[in-house]
C-alpha positions as CSV (number, residue, x, y, z in Angstrom):
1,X,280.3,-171.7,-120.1
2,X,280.6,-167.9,-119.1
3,X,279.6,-168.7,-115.6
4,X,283.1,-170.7,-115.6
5,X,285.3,-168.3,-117.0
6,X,286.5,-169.9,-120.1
7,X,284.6,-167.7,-122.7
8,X,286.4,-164.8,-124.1
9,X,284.1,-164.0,-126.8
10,X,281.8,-165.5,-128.6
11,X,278.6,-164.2,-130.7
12,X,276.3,-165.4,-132.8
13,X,276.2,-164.5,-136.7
14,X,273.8,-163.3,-138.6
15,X,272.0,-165.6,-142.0
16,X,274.7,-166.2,-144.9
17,X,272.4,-164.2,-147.5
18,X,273.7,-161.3,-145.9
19,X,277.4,-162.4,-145.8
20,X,279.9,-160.6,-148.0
21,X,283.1,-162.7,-148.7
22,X,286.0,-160.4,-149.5
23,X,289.3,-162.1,-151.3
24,X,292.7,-160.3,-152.5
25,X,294.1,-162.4,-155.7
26,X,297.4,-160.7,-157.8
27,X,296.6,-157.4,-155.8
28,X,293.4,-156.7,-156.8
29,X,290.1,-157.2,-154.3
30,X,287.2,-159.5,-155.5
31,X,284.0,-159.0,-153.6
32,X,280.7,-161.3,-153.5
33,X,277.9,-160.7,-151.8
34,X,275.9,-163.3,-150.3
35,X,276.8,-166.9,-149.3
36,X,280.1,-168.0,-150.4
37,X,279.4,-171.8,-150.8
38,X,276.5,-173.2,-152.3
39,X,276.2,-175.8,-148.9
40,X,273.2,-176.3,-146.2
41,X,275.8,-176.0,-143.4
42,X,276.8,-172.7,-142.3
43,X,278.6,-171.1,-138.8
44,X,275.8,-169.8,-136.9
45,X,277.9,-168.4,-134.3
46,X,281.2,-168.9,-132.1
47,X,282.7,-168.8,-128.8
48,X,286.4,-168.2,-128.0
49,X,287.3,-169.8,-125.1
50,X,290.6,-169.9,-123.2
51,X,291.5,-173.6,-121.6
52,X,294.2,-175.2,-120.3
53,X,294.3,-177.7,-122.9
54,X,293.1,-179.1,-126.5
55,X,291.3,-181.5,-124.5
56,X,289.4,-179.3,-122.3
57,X,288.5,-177.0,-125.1
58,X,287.2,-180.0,-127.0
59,X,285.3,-180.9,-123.9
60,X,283.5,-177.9,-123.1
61,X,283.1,-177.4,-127.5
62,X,280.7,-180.5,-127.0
63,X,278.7,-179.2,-123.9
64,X,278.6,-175.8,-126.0
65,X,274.9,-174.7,-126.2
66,X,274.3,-174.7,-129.6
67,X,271.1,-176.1,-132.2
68,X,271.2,-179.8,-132.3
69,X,273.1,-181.4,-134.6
70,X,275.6,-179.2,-134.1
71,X,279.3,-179.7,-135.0
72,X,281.8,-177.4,-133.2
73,X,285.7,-176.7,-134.7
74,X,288.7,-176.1,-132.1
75,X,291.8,-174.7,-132.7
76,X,294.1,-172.3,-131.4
77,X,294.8,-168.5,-131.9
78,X,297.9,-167.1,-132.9
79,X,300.1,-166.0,-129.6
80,X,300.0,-162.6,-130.6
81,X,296.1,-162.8,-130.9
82,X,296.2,-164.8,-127.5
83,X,298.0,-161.9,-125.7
84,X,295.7,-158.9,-126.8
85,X,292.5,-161.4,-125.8
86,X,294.2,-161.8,-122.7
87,X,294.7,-158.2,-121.6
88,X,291.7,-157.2,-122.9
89,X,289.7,-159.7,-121.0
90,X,291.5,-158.5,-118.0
91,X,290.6,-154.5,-118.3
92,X,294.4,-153.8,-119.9
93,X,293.8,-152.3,-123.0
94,X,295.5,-153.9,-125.8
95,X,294.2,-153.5,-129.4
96,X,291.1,-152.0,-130.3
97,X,288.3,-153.7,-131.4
98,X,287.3,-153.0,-135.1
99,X,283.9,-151.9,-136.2
């Protein structure tokens, strides 16, 4: 995949005991530490990729080295998003990346 030039980012994630989920309800922020679903299924990692179409990203999300079974999600980044990805990936700067 980043031989081809799709990938834009991508990284895997760390174990969902040390995830901290972070919500904002009537103002006020609710933390939890730890997994926020009781589930067996969890995102181990990602990849952003930038394709011509829905169907190419779909194609490559199924050749996407990953633990088998996998299951892989597509969908598409805001244009604004898009744009800073863009320039970034091409040395110009745009937003910085948090911490």
């Amino acid at each position: 995949m980043y031989e081809s030039g799709i990938v834009v980012s991508g990284n895997g994630l760390q174990s969902p005991s040390t995830a901290t989920r972070v919500r904002v309800e009537g103002g006020k922020r609710q933390v939890q530490d730890g997994p926020f679903a009781d589930t067996h299924e969890h995102l181990g990692g990602y990849f952003i990729v930038e394709t011509a179409s829905l169907d190419d990203a779909l194609e490559w999300a199924a050749r996407a080295p990953a633990h088998r079974p996998a299951a892989s999600r597509c969908g598409r980044l805001c244009r604004r998003r898009r744009t800073r990805l863009r320039e970034r990936r091409r040395g110009g700067g745009g937003r910085a990346r948090r911490p």
